[in-house]
N, C-alpha and C positions, 0 to 999 in steps of 0.2 A: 353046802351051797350058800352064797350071800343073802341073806332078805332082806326084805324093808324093814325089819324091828333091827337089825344090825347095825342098818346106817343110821336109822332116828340114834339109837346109842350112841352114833358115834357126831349126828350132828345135835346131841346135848350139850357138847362142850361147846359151842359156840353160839347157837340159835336158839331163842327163846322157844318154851312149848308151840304156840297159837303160830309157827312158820315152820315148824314141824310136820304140826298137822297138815300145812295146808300142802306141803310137800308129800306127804302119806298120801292127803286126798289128791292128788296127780297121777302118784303111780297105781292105785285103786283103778282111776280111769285108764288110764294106755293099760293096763292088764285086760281089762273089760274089752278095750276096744281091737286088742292084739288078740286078742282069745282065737287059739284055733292055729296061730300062725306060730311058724316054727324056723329057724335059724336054720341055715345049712348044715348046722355040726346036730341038729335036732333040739336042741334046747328050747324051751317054747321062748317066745321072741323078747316079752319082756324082759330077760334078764340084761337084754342087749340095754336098753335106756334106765335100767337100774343101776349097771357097772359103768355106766356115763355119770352117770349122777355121784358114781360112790370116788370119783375121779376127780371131781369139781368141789365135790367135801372135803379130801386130802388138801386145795387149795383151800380152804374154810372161803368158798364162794356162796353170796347171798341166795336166799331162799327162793327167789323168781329164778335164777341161773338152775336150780335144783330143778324147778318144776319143769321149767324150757326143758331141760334134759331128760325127763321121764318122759313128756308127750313129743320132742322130735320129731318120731317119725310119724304120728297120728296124721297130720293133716297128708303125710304122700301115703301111706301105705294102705289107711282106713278109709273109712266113708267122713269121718268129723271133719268140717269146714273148720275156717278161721272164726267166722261169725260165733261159730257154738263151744268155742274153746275160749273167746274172748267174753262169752253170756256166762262161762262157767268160772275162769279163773284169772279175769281181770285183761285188760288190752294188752299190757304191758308184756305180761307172758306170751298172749298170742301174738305178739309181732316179734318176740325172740325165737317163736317155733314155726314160725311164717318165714326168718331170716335164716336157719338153717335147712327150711327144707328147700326141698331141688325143683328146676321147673318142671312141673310133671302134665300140665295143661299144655304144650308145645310141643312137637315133634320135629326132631331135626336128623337132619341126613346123615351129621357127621360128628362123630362120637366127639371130637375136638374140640367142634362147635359148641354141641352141647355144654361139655365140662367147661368151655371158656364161658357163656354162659349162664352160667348156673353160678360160678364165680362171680362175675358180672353185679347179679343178682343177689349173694351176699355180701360185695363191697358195699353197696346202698342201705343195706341192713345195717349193713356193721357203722355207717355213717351216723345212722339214728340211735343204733345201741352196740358200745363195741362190746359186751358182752357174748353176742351172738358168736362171733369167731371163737372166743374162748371154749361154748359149747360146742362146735363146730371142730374144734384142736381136739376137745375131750373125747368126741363121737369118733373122730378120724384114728385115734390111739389104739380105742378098744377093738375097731373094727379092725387095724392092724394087728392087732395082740390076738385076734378069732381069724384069721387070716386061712387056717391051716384047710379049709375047707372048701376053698377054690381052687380052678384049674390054677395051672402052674402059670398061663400065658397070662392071665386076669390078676394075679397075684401079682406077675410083675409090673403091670399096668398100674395098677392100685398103687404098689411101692415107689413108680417112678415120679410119679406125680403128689403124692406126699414126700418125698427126697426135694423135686422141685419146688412146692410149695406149702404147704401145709408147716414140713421143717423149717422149711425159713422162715415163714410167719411167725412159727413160735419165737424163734431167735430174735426175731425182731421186735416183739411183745417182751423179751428178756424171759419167756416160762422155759428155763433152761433144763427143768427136771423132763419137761415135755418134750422137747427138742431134743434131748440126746436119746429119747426111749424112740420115737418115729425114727431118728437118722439112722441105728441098730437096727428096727425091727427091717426097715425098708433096703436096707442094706444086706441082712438075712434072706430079703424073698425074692433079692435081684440076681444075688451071687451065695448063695448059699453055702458050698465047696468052700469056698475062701472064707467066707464068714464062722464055720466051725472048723477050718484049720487056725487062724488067728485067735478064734475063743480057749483052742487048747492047748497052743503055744502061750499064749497070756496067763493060762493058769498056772503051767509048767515054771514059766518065769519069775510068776509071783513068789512062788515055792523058796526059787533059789535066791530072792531077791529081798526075804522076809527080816534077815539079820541085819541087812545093810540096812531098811529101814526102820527097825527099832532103834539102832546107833544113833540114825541122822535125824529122828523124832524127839530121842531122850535126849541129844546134846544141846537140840532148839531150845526145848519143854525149857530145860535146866536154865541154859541161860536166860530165859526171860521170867523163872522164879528167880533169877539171884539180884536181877535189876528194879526188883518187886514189881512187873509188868502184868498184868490179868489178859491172859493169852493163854488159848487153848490150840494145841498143834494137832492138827488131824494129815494121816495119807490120805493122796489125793490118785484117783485110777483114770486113766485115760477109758475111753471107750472104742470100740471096733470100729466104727467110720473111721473116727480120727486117726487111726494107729495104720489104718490100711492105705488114707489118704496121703498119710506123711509117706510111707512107703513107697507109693505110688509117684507122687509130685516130688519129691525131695530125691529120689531111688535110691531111700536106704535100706540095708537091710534089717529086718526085725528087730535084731539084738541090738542094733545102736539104739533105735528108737524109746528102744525100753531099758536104756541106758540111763536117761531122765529121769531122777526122783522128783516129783509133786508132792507139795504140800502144803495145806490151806492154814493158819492162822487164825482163830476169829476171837475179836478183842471186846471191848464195852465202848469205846469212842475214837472218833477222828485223831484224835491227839494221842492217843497211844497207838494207833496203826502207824504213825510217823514215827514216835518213840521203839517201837518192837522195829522197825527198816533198819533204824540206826544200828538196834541191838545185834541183828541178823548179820547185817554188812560188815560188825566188830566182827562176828565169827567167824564168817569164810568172807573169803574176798567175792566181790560182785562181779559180773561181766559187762565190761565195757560196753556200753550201746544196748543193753536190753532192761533197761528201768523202764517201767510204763506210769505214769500217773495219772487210773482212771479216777480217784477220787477227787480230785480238781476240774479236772475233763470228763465228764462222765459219758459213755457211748450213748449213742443215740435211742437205746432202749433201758437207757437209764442205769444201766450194769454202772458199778462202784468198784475200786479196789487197786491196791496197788500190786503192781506186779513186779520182780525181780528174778533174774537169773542167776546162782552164785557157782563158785567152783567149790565141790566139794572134799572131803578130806582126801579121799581118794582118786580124786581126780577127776568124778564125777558129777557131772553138769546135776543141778538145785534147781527147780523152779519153786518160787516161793509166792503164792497169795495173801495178803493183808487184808481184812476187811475187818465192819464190826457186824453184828448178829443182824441189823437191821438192813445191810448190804446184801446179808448173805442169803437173807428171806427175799430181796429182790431180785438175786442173781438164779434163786433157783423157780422163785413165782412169776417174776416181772410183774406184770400192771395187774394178774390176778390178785399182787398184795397189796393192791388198793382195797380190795373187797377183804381181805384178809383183817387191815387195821381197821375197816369200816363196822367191821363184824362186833366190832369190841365199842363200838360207837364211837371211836376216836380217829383222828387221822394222823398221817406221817408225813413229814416234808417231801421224801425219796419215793413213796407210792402214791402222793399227790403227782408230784413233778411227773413221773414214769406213764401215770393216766396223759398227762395232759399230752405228753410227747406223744402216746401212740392216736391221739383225736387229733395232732397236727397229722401224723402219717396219713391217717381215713381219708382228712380234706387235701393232701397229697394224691390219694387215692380215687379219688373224685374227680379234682383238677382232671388229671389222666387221664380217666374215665371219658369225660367229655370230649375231648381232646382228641381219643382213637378214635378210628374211621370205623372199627369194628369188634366186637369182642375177641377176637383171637391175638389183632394189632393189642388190646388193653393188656390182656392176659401175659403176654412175650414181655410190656412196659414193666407188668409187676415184677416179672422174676428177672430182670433186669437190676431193677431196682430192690432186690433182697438179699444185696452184699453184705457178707458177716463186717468186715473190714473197714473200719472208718477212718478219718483225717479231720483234723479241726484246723482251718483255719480262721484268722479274725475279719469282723469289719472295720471299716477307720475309729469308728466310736468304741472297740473293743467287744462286741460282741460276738459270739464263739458261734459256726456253725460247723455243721458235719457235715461230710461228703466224703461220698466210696472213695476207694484206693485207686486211684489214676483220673480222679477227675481232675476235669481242664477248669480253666478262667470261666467261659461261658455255661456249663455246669453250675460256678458260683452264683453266678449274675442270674440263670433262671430259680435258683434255692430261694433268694434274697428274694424274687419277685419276676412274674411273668413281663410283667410289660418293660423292668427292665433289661431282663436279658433281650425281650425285641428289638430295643433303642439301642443295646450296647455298639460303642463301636471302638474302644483303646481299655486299656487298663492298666497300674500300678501297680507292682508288687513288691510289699517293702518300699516304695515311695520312687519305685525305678518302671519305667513303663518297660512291659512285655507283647508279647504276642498272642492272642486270648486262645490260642492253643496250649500253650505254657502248661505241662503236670503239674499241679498244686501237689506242697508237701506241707505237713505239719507245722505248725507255727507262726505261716504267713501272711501279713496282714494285706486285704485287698483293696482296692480303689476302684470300683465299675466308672467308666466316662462314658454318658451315652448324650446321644443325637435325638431329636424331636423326631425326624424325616427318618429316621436310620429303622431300616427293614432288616431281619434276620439274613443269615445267609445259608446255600443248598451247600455249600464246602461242610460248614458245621456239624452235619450230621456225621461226616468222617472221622471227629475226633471227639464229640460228644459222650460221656458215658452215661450216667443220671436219665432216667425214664422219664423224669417230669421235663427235664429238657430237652428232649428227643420228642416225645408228644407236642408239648408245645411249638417245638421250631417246623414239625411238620404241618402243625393243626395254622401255623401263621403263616407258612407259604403257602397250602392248599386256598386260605382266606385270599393273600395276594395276587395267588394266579388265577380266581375267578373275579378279582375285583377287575384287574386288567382285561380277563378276556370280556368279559362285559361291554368293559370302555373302547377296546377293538372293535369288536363285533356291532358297538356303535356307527362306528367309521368307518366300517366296511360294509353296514348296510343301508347307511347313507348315501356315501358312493354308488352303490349298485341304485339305489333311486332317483337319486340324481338327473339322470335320464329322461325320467318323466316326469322332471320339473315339481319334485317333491320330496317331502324327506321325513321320516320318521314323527318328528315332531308335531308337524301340517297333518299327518293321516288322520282321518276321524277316528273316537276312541272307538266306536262298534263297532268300525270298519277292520279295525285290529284285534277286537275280541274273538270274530267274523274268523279271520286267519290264523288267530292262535288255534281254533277247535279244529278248522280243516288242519293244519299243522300239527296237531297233537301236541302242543304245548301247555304248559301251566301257566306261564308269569310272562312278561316282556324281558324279565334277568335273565330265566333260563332258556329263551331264547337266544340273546344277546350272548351269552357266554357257551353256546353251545354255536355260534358262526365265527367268535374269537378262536376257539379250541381247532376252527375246520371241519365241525362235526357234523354241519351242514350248508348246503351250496346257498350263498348271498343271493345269485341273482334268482333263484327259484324263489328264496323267500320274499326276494322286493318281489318279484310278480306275481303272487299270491296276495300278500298285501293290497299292491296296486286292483287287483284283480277284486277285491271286497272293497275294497273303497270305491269302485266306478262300474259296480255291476258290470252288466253283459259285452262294454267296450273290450274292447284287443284293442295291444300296444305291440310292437314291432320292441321285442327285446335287444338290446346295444350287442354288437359281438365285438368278440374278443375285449383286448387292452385298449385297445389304441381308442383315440379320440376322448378320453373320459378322462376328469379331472383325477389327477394321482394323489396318492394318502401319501403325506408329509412322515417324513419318522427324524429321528433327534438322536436314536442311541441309547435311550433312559426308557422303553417306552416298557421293560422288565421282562416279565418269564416269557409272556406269549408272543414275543417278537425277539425270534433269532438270528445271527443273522452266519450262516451258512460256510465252515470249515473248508467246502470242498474249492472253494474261488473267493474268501476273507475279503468280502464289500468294506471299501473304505469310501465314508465322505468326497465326493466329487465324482464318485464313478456312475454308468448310468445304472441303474436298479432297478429290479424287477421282486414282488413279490407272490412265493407259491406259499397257499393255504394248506397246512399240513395237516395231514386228520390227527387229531388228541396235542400234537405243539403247536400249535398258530400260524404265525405267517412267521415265514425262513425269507430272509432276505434275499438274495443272489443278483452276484453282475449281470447285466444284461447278456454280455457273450458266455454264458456259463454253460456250457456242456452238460449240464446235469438238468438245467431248467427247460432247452431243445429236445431234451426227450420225457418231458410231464407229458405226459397223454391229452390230460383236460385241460383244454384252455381258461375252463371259467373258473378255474383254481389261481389264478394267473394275475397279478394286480398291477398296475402300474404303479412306482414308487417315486417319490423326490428328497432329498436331504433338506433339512428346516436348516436356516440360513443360523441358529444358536446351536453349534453343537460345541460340547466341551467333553467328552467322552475319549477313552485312547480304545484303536481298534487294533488286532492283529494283521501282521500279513509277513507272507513267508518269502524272502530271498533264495535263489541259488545264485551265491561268485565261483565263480572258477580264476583259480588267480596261482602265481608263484607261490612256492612254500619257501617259507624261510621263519627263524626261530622271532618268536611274539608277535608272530600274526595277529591269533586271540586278542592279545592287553589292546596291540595296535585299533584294532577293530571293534573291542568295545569301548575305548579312552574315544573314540570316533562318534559311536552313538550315543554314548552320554553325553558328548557336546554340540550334540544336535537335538538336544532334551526328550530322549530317548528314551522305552529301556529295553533289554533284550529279553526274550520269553525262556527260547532257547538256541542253544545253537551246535554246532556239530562238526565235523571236518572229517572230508574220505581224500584220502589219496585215489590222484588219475594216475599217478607215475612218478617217478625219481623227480621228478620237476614241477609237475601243477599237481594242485589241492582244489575242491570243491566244497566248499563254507555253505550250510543250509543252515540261513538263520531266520529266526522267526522275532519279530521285531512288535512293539505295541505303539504306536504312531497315530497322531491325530485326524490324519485325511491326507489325502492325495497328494495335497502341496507339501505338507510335511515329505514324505514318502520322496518324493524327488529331490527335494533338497538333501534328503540322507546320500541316495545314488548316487548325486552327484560330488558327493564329499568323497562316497566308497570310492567311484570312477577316478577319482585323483589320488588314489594311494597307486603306489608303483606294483607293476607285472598285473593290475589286471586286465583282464581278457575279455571276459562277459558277467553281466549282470543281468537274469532273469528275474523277474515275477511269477512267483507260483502262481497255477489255479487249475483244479482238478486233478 
């Protein structure tokens, strides 16, 4: 069995005695304080945050990283506080074994909740020390790797949620030795049957597949001693996720998959990873289209390396990796070989850079944070946002950023910065303006054009991929549909005052503190924006009001609409003013507005069928058109007219030159002879609207010209 004299052995080679000990003196305490308690599989518990720790030394991770991992679980499982771990072995520790453990002081309903969480809980950790996660990866490994000792249904639970997260975090940390052991081990306890028929098919293959690569090994090796290049060729093995995945998503079968020989390269510098491509590509010929140059572009977890596809002797597909030794310690440590070179007292450009990337991700991670309305919304953003597959393209200035595979323009524009993907409203790609829907593809340099006044839009979220831009564009509409319902809820409980020769403003302030407590309110906003929303009746709260303001007097409250001055609207007035599908109110029609519970006020025509049977009249507002509108509003036509061929061109050449435009439009046959055109049209007001009809009315054979409503 492993001990603690084991690992001190084995953290001699890197850590001085006096951080030794002090990692001895850690696991001395969690023995102590675990005493008695024992593992599912019986093993008494410590050995569980010894093989964390002996896990983090393979990464040669710093001495406080060691100690976090021996005391883990102390502060959830024992009686030791934070307080008496930071009296014994410094703060610094006890906020790394504070960020790993779970919230155990809260109880919650729903095991989802919890886990989101608890997550939650070490983003903020991982903000002040990313270290934490690393322990956090280590702990989640071993406890996969002791797995065997749960039910089968807890097993898979465990497995799915390290496949969702934990693996991808590692990939995105770049600790790729970590990442492929969790995507195997989780991929074992979810499907198991599949996972040991593919492990012995894989063996089976290997077998027969041993000569072909000492051939395609020795012929590399050789040529790059003959061109005197310092390159060492190693076989490269896929792993059981991957092999099942391609299977799966690609539906090949087996043997193609493992058709592909891999093999790694690792050289002494930059300059000869480009010199060994050249040597490679003399040898077999390259596949068009699958060169990768991460050493120019490095992914966004700092991975290095060039990659190539070639055709081999036999006709079999080469994947070839190039890197040099100090790539290849980032590709399999990531940002744990920050602490790697730190160890040696020195540092590296590639495990500096790889740090600094994964503390932009945390404040990524943060952003978000704030941003969701709830831990489970946070939780869904991360794993959202933990796409192996990256895309670089530039700024004008030439700076290189990354973004998942299928991100859009506005993706880019929230990467670059919150406040301007808000304002965005055009963009240039390549120096040609697009659509800020536009898939971004590798290479492309972008131009954001934004507006002062320019507000996100609710389309966006339909083609958005990026977590931080999906947070943000919700966390800025939720911001502008309470600013507005607010400023409604203003004007709608003004109006309701009105009446009694009074308004908001005029109330005395005790008079309204007086109504907030009868009302159960907090604030005068969350009032304001809960009569915006429709979520309570106006005139009950103007006569409550009025009713604190003038003591024991009665006032004879206003009924219905009529006679009361009507709330102005313009078209701009945003989320909380609708204005109503079933009867498409245009500028000049008479209007009526119904207070919707949770959407605001829905506009509707006065004759509108749907507002003749609202129940409540005090929902009910009288409305007027503001004499500035400049807004286009919808409304729907049915023509019934002759058919005959270019109706269509004729009909829309028509509303275009009536400055027009069409939304959409449609055509049913009545018969051998008349057609019915249902077009929906976006037109400025009423006057506009009639001067189309009567352009329609002078095209020949028609017959009638309706106005939808209802």
């Amino acid at each position: 069995m492993f001990t603690i004299d084991d690992l001190a052995d084995r953290l001699g080679g890197y850590l001085p005695p006096d951080e030794i000990q002090q990692v001895k003196r850690a696991f001395y305490y969690a023995e102590q304080a675990h005493d008695g308690q024992r593992r599912r599989s019986g093993e008494p518990y410590v050995t569980h945050p010894l093989a964390v720790a002996n896990i983090l030394a393979n990464m040669h991770m710093d001495h406080q990283s060691l100690m976090a991992a021996m005391l883990h679980d102390v502060i959830e499982d024992t009686g030791v506080s934070k307080k008496a771990l930071e009296a014994q072995f410094g703060k610094p520790v006890a906020e790394l074994v504070d960020g790993v453990s779970k919230l155990t002081q809260i109880t919650f309903e729903d095991k989802a909740v919890a886990q989101a969480e608890n997550f939650q809980k070490m983003v903020l950790a991982m903000s002040r020390d990313i270290r934490v996660i690393i322990v956090k990866l280590a702990d989640r490994l071993h406890n996969m790797r002791t797995l065997g000792a749960l039910r089968p249904d807890k097993k898979r639970r465990i497995a799915r949620e390290t496949l969702e997260i934990y693996a991808r975090i590692a990939g995105r940390l770049g600790i790729n030795t970590i990442r492929v052991e969790l995507e195997d081990l989780s991929f074992q306890a979810i499907h198991p049957m599949r996972a040991e028929r593919i492990k012995r098919a894989v063996a089976k293959a290997r077998g027969h597949r041993r000569s072909a690569m000492r051939e395609i090994q020795s012929s590399l090796q050789k040529s790059l001693d003959e061109d005197g290049l310092n390159g060492t060729v190693i076989g490269r093995q896929k792993h059981l996720l991957s092999i099942y995945k391609k299977m799966r998503d690609q539906r090949k079968p087996f043997a193609e998959i493992m058709d592909v020989f891999g093999f790694r390269i690792i050289t002494e510098d930059v300059a000869s990873c480009y010199r060994i491509l050249g040597v490679v590509h003399n040898l077999y010929k390259p596949v068009p289209g699958r060169f990768k140059d991460y050493i120019a572009i490095p992914k966004a977890n700092g991975y290095q390396s060039l990659h190539t596809t070639l055709f081999g002797s036999r006709g079999m597909p080469i994947e070839v990796q190039i890197r040099t030794r100090e790539m290849e310690a980032m590709a399999n440590n990531g940002i744990a070989a920050h602490w790697l070179y730190k160890a040696g007292q020195t540092s590296h450009p590639i495990a500096e850079g790889s740090h600094a990337r994964a503390r932009a991700w945390v404040k990524g991670l943060l952003e978000m944070q704030r941003h969701a309305g709830d831990s489970l919304e946070f939780i869904e953003h991360v794993k959202n946002d933990l796409f192996p597959d990256d895309i670089y393209v530039f700024t004008p200035k030439g700076d290189i950023m990354e973004l998942p595979q299928g991100a859009t323009v506005i993706d880019f524009a929230y990467t670059v910065h919150t406040d301007i993907g808000n304002n965005c409203i055009a963009c240039r790609i390549d120096r040609h303006l697009a659509p800020l829907s536009t898939r971004l593809e590798s290479g492309q340099t972008l131009e954001i054009i934004t507006a002062p006044g320019a507000r996100p839009n609710l389309a966006w979220l339909n083609f958005v991929t990026t977590a931080k831009a999906r947070s943000a564009i919700r966390h800025a509409l939720k911001h502008q549909q309470q600013t507005e319902a607010v400023m409604l809820g203003r004007r709608l409980l003004n109006k309701a005052l009105a009446p009694f020769d009074t308004s908001l403003e005029e109330l005395d302030e005790s008079a309204i503190k007086r109504a907030f407590k009868e009302l159960d309110v907090s604030s005068e906003e969350s009032l304001l924006e809960s009569l915006g929303l429709g979520n309570r009746m106006t005139h009950v709260v103007a006569r409550r009001l009025v009713d604190a303001a003038h003591g024991d007097e009665t006032y004879e409250h206003p009924a219905g609409i009529e006679g009361s001055k009507a709330v102005v609207i313009s078209g701009s007035e945003g989320m909380v003013t609708n204005f109503a599908r079933c009867c498409h109110p245009l500028p000049g029609d008479p209007v009526v507005g119904h207070l919707s519970t949770g959407k605001g006020l829905v506009v509707h025509r006065a004759e509108c069928k749907n507002v003749a049977d609202k129940s409540d009249p005090d929902k009910l507002f009288a409305l007027e058109w503001s004499d500035t509108i400049d807004e286009d509003f919808p409304v729907a036509l049915r023509i019934e007219i002759e058919s005959r061929r270019g109706l269509v061109a004729e009909l829309a050449g028509l509303v275009t030159d009536a400055d027009a435009n069409i939304e959409r439009i449609g055509i049913e046959e009545r018969d051998a002879r008349l057609s019915t055109v249902n077009l929906t049209l976006s037109v400025k007001g009423r006057v506009h609207l009639a001067r189309i009809i009567k352009r329609i009315r002078n095209l020949p054979n028609v017959s009638k010209i309706t106005r939808l409503a209802n």
